[in-house]
N, CA, C and O of each residue as an XYZ file, in Angstrom:
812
protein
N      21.868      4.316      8.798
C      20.655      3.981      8.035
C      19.412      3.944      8.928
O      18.324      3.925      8.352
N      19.445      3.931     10.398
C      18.468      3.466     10.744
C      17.643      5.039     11.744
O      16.562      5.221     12.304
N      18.890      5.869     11.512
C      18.067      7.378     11.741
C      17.303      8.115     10.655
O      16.305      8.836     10.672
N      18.441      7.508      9.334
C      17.494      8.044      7.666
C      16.390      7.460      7.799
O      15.616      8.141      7.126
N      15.528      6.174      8.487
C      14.928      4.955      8.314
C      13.614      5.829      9.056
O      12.585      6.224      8.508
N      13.993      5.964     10.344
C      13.104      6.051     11.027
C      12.930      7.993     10.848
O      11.895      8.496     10.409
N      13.548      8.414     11.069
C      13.510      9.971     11.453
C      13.409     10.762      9.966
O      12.567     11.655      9.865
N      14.114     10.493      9.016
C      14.385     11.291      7.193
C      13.220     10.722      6.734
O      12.187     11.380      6.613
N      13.298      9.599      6.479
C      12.464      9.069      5.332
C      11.093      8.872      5.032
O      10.545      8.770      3.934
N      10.346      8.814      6.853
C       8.987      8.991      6.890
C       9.067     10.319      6.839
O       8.033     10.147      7.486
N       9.256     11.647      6.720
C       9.026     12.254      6.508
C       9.135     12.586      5.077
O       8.129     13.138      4.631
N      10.045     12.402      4.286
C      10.003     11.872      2.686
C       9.049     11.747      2.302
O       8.536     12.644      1.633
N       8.397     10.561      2.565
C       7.839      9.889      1.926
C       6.157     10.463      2.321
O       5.226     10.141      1.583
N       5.993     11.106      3.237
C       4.871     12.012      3.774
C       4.733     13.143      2.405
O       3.732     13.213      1.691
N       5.669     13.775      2.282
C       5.739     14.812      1.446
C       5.480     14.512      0.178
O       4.918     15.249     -0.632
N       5.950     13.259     -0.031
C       5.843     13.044     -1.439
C       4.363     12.308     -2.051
O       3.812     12.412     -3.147
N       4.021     11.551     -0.846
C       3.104     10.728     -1.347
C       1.444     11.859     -1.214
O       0.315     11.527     -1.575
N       1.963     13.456     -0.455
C       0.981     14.108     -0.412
C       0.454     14.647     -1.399
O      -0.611     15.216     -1.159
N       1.011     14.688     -2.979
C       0.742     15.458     -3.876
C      -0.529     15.157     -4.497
O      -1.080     14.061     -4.597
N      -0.932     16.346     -4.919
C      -2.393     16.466     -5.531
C      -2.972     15.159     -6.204
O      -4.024     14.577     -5.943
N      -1.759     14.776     -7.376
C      -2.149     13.667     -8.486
C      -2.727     12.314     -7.722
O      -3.520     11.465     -8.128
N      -2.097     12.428     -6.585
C      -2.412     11.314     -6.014
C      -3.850     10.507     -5.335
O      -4.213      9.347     -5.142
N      -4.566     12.344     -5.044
C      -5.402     12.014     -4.691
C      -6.937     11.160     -5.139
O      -7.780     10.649     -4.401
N      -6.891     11.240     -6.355
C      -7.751     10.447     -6.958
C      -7.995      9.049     -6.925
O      -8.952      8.278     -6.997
N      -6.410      9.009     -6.752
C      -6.444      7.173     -7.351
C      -6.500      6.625     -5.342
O      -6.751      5.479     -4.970
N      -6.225      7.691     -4.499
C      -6.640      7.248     -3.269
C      -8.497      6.843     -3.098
O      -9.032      5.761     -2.860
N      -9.093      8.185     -3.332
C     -10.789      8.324     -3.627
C     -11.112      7.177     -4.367
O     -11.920      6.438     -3.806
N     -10.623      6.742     -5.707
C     -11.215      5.595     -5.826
C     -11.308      4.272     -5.841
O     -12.101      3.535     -6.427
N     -10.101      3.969     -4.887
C      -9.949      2.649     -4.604
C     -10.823      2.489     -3.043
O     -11.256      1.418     -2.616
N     -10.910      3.435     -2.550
C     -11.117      3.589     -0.592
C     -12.719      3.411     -0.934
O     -13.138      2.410     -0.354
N     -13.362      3.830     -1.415
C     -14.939      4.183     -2.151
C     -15.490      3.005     -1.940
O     -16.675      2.862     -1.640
N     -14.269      1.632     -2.151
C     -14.818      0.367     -2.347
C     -14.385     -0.007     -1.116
O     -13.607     -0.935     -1.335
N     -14.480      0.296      0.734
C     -14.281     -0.329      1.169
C     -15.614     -0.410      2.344
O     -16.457      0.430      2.660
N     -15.292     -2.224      2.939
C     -16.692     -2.330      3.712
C     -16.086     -3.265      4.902
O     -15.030     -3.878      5.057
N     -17.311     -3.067      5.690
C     -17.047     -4.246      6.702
C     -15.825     -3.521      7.538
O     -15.541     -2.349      7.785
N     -15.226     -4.842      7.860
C     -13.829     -4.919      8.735
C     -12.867     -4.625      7.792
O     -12.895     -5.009      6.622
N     -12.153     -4.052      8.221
C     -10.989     -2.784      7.233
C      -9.804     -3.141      8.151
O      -9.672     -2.707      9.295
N      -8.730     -4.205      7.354
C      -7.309     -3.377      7.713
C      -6.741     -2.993      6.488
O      -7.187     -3.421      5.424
N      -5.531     -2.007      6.575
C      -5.075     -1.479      5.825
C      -3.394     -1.531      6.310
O      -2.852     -0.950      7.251
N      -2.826     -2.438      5.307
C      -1.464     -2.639      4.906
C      -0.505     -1.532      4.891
O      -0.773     -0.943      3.844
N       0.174     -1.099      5.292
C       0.991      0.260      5.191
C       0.584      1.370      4.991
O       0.638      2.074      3.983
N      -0.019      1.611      6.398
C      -0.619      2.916      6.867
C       0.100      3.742      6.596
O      -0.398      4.304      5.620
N       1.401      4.405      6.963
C       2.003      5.154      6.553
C       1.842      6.246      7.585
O       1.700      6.109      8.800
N       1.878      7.051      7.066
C       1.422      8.212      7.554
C      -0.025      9.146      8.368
O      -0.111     10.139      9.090
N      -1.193      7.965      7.635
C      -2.441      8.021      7.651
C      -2.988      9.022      6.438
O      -3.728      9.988      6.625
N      -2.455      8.574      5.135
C      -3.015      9.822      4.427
C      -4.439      9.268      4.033
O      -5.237     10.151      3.720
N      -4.827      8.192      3.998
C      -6.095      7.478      3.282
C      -7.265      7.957      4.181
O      -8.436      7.863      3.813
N      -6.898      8.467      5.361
C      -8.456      8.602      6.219
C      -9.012      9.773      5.856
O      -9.764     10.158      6.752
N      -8.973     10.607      4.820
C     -10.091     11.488      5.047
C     -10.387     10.882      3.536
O     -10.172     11.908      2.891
N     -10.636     10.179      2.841
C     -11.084      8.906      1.823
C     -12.071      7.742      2.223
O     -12.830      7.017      1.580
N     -11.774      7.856      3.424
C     -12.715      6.380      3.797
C     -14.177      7.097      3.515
O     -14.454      8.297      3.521
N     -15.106      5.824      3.240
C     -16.563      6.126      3.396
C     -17.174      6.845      4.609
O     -16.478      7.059      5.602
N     -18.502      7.232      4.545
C     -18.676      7.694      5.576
C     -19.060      6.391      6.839
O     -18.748      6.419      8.030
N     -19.862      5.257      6.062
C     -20.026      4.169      6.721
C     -18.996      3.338      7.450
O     -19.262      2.416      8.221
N     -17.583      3.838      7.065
C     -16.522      2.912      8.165
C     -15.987      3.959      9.049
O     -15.369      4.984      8.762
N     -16.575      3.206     10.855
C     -16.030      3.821     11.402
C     -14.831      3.418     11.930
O     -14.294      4.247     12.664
N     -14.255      2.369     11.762
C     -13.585      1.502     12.644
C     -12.163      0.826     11.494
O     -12.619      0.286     10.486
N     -10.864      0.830     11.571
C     -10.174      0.193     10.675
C      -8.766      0.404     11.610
O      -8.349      1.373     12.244
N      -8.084     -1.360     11.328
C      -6.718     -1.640     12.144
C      -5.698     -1.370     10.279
O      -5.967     -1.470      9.082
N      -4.509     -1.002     11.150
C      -3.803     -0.634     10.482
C      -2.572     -1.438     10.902
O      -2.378     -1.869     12.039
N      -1.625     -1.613      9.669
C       0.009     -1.992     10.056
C       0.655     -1.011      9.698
O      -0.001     -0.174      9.076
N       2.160     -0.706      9.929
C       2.819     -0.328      9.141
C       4.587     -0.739      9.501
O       4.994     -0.138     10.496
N       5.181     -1.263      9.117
C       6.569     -1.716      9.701
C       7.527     -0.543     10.343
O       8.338     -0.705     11.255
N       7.232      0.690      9.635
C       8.399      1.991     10.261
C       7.291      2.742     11.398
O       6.205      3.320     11.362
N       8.520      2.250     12.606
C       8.207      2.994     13.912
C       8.542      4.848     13.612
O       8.224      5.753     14.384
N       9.030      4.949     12.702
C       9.012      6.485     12.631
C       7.796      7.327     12.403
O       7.368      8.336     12.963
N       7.262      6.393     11.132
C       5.733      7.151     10.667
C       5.119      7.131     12.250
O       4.643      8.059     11.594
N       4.809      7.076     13.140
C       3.939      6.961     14.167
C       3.703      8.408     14.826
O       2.668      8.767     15.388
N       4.556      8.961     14.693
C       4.523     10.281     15.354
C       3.706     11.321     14.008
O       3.080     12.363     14.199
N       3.942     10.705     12.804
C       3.137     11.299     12.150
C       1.399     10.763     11.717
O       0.373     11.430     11.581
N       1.550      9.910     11.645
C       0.314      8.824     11.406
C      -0.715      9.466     12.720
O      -1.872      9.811     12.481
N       0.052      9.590     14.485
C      -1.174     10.064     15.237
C      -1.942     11.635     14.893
O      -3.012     12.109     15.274
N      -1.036     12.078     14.147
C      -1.845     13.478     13.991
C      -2.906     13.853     13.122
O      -3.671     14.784     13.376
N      -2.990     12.899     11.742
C      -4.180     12.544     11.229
C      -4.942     11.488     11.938
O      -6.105     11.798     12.195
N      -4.629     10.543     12.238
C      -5.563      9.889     13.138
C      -6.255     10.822     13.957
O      -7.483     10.748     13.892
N      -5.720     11.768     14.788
C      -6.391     12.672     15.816
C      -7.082     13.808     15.050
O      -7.880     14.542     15.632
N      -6.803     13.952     13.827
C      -8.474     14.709     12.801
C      -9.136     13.949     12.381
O      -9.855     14.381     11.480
N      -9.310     12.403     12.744
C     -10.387     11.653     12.012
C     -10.983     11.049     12.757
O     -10.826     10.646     13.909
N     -11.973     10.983     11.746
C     -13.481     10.833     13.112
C     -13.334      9.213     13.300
O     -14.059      8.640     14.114
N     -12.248      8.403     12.421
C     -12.861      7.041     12.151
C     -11.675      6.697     13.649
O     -11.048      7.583     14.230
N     -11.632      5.160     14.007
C     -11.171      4.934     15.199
C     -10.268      4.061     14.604
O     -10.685      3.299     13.732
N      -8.665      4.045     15.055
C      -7.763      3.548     14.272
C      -6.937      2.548     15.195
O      -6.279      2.841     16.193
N      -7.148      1.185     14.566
C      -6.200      0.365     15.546
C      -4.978      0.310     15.177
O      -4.761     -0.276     14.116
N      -3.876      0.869     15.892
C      -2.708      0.918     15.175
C      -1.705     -0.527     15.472
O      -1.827     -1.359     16.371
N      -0.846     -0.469     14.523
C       0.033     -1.559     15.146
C       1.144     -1.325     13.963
O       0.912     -1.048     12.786
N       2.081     -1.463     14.431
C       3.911     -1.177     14.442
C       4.486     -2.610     14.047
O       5.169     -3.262     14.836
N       4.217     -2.972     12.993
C       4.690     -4.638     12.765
C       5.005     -4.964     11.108
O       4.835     -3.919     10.480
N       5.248     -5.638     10.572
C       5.944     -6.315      9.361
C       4.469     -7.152      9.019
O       3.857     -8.041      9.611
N       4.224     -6.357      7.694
C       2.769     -7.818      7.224
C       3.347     -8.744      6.668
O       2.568     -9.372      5.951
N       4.607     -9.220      6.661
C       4.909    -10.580      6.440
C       4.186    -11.723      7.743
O       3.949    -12.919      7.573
N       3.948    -10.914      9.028
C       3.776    -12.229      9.690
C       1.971    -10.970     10.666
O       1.945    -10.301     11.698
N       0.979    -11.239      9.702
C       0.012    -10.458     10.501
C      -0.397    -11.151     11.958
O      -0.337    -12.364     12.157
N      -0.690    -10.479     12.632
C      -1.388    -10.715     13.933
C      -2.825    -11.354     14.024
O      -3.388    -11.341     15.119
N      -3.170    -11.663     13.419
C      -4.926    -11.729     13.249
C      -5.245    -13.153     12.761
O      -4.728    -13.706     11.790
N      -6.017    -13.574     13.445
C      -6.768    -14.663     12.372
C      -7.313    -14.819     11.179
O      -8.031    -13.947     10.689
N      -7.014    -16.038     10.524
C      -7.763    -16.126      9.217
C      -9.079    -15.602      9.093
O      -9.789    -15.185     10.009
N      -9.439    -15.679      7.443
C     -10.537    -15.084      7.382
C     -11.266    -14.058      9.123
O     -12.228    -14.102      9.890
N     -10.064    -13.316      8.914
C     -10.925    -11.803      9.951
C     -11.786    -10.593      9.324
O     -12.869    -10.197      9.755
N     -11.115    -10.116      8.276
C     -11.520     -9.230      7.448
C     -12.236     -8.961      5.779
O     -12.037     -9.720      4.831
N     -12.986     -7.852      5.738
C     -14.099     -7.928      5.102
C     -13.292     -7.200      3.696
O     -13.513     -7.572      2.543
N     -12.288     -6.053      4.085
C     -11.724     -5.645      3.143
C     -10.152     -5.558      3.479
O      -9.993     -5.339      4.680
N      -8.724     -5.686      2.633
C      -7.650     -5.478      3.144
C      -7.223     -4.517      2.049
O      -7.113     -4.841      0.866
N      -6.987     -3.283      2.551
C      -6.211     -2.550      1.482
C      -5.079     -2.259      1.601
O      -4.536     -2.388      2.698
N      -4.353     -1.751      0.437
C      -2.471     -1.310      0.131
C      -2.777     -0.347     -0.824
O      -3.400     -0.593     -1.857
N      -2.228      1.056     -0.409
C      -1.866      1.884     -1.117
C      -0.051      1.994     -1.299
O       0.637      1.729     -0.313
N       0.595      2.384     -2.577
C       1.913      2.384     -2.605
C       2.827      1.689     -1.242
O       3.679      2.232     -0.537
N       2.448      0.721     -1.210
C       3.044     -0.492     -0.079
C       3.814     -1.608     -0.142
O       4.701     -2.070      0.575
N       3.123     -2.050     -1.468
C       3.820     -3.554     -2.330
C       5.218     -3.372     -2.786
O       5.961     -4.345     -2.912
N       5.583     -2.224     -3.025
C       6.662     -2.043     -3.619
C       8.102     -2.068     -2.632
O       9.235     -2.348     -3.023
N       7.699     -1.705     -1.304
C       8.820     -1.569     -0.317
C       8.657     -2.787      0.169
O       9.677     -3.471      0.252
N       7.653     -3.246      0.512
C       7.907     -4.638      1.467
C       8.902     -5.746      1.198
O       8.891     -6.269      0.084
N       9.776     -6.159      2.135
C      11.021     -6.988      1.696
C      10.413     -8.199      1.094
O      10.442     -8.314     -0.131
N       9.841     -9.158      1.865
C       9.070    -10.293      1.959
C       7.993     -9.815      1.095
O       6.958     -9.589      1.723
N       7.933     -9.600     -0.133
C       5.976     -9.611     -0.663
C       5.178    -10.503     -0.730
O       4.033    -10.553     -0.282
N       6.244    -11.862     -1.768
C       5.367    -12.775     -1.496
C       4.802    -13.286      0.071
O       3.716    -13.857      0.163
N       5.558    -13.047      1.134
C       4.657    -13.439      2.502
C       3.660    -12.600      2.639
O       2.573    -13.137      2.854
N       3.683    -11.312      2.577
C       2.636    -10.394      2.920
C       1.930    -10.468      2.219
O       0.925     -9.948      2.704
N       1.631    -10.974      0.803
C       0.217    -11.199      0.159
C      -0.221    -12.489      0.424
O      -1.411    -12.763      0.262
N       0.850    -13.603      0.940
C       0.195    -14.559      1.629
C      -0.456    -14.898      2.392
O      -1.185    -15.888      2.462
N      -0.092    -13.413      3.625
C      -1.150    -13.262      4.966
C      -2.268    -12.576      4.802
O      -3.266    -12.793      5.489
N      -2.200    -11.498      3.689
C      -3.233    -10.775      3.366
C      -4.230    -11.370      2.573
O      -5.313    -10.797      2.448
N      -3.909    -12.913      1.781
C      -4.932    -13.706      1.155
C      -5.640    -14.495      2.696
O      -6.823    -14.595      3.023
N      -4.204    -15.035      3.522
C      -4.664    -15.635      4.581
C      -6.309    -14.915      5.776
O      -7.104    -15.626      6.391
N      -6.296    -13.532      5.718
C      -6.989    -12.751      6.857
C      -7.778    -12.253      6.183
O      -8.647    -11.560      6.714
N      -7.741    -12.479      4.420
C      -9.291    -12.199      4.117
C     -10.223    -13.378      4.236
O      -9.978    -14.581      4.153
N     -11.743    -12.515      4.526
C     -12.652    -13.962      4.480
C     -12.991    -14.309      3.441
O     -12.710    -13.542      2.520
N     -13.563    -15.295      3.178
C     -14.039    -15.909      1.421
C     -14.499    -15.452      0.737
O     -14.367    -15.927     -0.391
N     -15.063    -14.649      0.841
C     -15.707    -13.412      0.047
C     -15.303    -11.731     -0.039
O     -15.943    -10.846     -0.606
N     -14.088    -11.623      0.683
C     -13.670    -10.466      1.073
C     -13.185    -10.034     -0.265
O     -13.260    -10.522     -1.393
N     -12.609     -8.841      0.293
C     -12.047     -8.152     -1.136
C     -10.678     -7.447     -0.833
O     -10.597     -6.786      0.202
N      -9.745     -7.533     -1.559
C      -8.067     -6.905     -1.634
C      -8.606     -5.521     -2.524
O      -8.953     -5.560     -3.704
N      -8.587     -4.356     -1.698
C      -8.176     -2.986     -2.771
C      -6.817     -2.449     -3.407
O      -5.986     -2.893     -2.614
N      -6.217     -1.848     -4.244
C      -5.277     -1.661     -4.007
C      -4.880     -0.662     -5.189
O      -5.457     -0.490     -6.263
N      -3.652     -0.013     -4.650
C      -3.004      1.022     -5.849
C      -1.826      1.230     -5.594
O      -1.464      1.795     -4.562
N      -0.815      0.683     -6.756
C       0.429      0.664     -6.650
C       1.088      1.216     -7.596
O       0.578      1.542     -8.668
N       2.141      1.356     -7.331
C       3.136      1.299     -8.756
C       3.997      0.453     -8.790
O       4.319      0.018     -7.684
N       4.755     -0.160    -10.071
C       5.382     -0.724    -10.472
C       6.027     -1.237    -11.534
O       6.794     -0.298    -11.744
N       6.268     -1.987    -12.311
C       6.762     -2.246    -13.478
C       6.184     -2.064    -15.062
O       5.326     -2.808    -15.536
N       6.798     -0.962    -15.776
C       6.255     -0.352    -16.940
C       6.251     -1.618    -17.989
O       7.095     -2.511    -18.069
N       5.134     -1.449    -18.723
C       4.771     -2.614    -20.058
C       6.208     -2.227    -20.981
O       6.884     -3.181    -21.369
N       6.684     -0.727    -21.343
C       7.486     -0.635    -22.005
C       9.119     -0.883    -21.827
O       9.675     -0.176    -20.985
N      10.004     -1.939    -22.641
C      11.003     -2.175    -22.360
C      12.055     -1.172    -21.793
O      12.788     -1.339    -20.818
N      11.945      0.137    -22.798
C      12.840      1.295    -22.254
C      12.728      1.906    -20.924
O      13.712      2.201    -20.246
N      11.536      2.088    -20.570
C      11.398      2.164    -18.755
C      11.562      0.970    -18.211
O      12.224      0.896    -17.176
N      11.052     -0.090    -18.736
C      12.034     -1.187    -17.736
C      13.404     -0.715    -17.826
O      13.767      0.211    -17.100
N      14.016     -1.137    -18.459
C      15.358     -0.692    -17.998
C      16.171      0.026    -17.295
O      17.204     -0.106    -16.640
N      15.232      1.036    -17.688
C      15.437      2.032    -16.173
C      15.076      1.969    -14.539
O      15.496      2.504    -13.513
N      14.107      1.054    -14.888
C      13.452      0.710    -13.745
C      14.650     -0.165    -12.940
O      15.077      0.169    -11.835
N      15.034     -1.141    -13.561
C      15.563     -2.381    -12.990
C      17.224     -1.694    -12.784
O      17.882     -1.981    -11.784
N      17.689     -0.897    -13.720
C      18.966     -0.119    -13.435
C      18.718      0.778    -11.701
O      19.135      0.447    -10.591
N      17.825      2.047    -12.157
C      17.360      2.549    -10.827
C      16.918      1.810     -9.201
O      17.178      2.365     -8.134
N      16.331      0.692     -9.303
C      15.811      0.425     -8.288
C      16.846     -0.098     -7.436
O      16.589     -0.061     -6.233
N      18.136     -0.655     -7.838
C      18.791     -0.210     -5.517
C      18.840      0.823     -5.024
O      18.863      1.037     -3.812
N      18.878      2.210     -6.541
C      19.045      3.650     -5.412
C      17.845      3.884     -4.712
O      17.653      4.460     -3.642
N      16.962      3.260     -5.612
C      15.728      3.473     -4.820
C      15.096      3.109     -3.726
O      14.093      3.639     -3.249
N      15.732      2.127     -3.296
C      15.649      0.524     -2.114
C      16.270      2.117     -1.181
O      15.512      2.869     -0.569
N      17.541      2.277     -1.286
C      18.015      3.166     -0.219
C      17.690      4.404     -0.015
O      17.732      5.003      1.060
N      17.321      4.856     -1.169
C      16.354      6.800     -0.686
C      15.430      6.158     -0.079
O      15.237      6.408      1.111
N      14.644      5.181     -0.752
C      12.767      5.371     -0.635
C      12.517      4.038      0.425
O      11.522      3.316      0.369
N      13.433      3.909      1.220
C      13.076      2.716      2.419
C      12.955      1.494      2.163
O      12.548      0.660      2.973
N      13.441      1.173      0.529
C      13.205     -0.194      0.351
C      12.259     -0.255     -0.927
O      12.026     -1.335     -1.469
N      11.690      1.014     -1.418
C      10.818      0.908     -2.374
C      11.626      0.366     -3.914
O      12.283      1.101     -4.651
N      11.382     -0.967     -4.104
C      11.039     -1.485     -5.730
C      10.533     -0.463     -6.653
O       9.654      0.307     -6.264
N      11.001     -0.389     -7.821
C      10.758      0.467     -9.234
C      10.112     -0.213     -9.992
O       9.232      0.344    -10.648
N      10.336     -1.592    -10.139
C      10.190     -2.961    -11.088
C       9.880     -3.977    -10.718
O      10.307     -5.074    -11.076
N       8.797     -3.630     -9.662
C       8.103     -5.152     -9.152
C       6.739     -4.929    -10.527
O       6.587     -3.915    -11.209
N       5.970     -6.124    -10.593
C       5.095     -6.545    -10.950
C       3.973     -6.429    -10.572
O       4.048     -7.570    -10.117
N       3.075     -6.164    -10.344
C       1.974     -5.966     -9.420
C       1.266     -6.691     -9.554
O       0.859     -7.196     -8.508
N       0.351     -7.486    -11.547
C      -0.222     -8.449    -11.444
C       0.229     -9.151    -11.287
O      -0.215     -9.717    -10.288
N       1.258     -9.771    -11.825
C       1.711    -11.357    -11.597
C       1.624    -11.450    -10.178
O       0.686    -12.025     -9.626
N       2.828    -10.758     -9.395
C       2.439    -10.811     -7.939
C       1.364    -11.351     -7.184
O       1.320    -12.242     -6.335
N       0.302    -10.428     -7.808
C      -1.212    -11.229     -6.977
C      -1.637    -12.469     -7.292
O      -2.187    -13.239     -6.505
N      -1.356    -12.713     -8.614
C      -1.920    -13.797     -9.526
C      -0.967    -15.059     -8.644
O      -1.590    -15.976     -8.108
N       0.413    -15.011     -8.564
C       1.510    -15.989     -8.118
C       0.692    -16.017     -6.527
O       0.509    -17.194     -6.216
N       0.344    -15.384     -5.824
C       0.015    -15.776     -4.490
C      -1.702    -15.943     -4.603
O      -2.382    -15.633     -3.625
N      -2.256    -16.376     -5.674
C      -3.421    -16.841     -5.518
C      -4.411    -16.527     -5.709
O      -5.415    -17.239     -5.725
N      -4.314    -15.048     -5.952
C      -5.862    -13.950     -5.320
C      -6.302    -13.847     -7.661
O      -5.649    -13.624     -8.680
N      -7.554    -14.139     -7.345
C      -8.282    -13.740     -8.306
C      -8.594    -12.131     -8.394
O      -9.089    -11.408     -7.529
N      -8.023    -11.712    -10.085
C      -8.278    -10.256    -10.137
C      -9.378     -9.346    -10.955
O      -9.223     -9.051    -12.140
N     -10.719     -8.865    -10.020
C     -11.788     -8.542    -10.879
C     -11.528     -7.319    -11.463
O     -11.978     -7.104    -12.589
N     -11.175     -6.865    -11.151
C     -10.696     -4.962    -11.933
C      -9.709     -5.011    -11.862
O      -9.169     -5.412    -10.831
N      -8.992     -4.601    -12.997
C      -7.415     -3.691    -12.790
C      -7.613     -2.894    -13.810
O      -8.402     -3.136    -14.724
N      -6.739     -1.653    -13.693
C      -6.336     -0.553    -14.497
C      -5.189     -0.175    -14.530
O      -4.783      0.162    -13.418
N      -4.354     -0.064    -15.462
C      -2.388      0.008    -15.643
C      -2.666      1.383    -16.492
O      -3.238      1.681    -17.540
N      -2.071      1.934    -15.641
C      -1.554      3.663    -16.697
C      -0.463      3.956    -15.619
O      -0.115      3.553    -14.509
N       0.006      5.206    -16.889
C       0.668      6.127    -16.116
C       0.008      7.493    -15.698
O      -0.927      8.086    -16.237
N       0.938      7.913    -14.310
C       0.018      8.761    -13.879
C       1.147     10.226    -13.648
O       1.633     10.403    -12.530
N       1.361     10.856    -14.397
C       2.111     11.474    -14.053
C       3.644     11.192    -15.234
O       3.633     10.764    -16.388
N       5.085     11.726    -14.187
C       6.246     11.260    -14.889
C       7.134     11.493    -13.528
O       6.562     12.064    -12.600
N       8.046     11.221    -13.412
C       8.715     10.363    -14.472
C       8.194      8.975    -14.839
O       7.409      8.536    -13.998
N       8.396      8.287    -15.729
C       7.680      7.261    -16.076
C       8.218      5.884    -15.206
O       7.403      5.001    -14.938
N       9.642      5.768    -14.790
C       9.878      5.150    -14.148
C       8.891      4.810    -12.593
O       8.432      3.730    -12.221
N       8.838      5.641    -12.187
C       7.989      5.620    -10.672
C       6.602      6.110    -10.990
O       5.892      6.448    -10.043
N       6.026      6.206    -12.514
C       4.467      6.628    -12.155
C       3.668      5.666    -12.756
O       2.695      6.250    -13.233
N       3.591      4.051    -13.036
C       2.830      3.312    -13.899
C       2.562      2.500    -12.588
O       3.113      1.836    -11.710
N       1.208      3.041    -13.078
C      -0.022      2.294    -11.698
C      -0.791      1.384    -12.153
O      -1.277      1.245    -13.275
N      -0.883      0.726    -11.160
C      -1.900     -0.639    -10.602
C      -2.743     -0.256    -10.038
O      -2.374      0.149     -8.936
N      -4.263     -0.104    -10.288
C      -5.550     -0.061     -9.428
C      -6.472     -0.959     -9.768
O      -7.020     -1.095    -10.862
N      -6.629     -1.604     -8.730
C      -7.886     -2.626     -8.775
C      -8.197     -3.555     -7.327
O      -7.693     -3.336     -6.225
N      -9.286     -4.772     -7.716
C      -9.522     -5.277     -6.771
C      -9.518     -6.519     -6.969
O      -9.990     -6.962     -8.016
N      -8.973     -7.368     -5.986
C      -8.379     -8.368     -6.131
C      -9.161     -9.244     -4.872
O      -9.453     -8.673     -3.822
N      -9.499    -10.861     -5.130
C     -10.208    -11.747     -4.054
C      -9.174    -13.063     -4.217
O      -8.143    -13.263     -4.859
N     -10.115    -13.963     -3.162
C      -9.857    -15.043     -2.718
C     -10.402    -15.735     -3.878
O     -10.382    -16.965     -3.929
């Protein structure tokens, strides 16, 4: 598991998360970002040619030491300057209130620990900061739930841990963060893995 982990699966998940549909709902969550920028499960680095032109500067996590070999090669086409770091946002590195914006693209769903990682990510925003975010997760309709909640251990083991049937609002709402925008559709199909969460979420 831990060669699929590191060596198969970031590359997976590179491929997959590159598709066209996607790119929109990247453009308009990134549009809204300012200040001090980290960003929750870098991944690969697909979000940097999205950033504004005004951020030059943004630290990144991401828990799989595999993405790294891919993550430096967009980093090294982007003009913006990337602090990287190789760690679990269950336990961030940083002080409270550090940051101006914290974003997660398709991130919430793999993380083992969520409730900790939206705990640290409420923790390292400042009082006025802002949570971006775009996920997927759990369909309003019972019949894709079901599928969802049937599917999701195969999915834990293809997709690194990725959840089918997490929640996305409650989630934020249970760890605290007030939510000024959201938008729930589907984006795409299968319907199981395409009902998105976009919005922005505070202290």
């Amino acid at each position: 598991m831990r060669i699929y982990s590191q060596f198969i699966s970031p590359r997976l998940m590179n491929l997959f998360m590159s598709v066209k549909e996607i790119a929109p709902y990247r453009a308009e969550v990134l549009q809204h970002a300012r200040g001090k920028v980290l960003e929750v499960g870098f991944g690969s680095g697909l979000n940097l040619p999205y950033y504004p032109a005004h951020i030059p500067e943004i630290y990144t996590v991401d828990v799989n030491e595999g993405m790294q070999s891919l993550a430096l090669k967009n980093i090294a086409r982007s003009s913006i300057q990337v602090n990287y770091h190789t760690l679990s946002a269950e336990k961030l590195p940083f002080p409270g209130s550090s940051f101006d914006t914290v974003i997660s693209t398709w991130t919430l769903c793999s993380i083992a620990e969520v409730g900790k990682a939206l705990a640290e990510i409420y923790r390292v925003l400042k009082p006025d900061g802002q949570f971006l975010f775009a996920e997927h997760g759990l369909s309003p309709e019972p019949r894709v739930q079901k599928w969802q909640h049937r599917l999701t251990p195969l999915q834990k083991i293809i997709a690194d841990g990725c959840h089918l049937n997490r929640n996305i609002e409650a989630l934020l709402l249970n760890a605290g963060f007030k939510i000024n925008t959201l938008r729930k559709e589907y984006a795409g199909s299968p319907k199981v893995a395409a009902y998105f969460y976009i919005g922005i979420a505070s202290r």
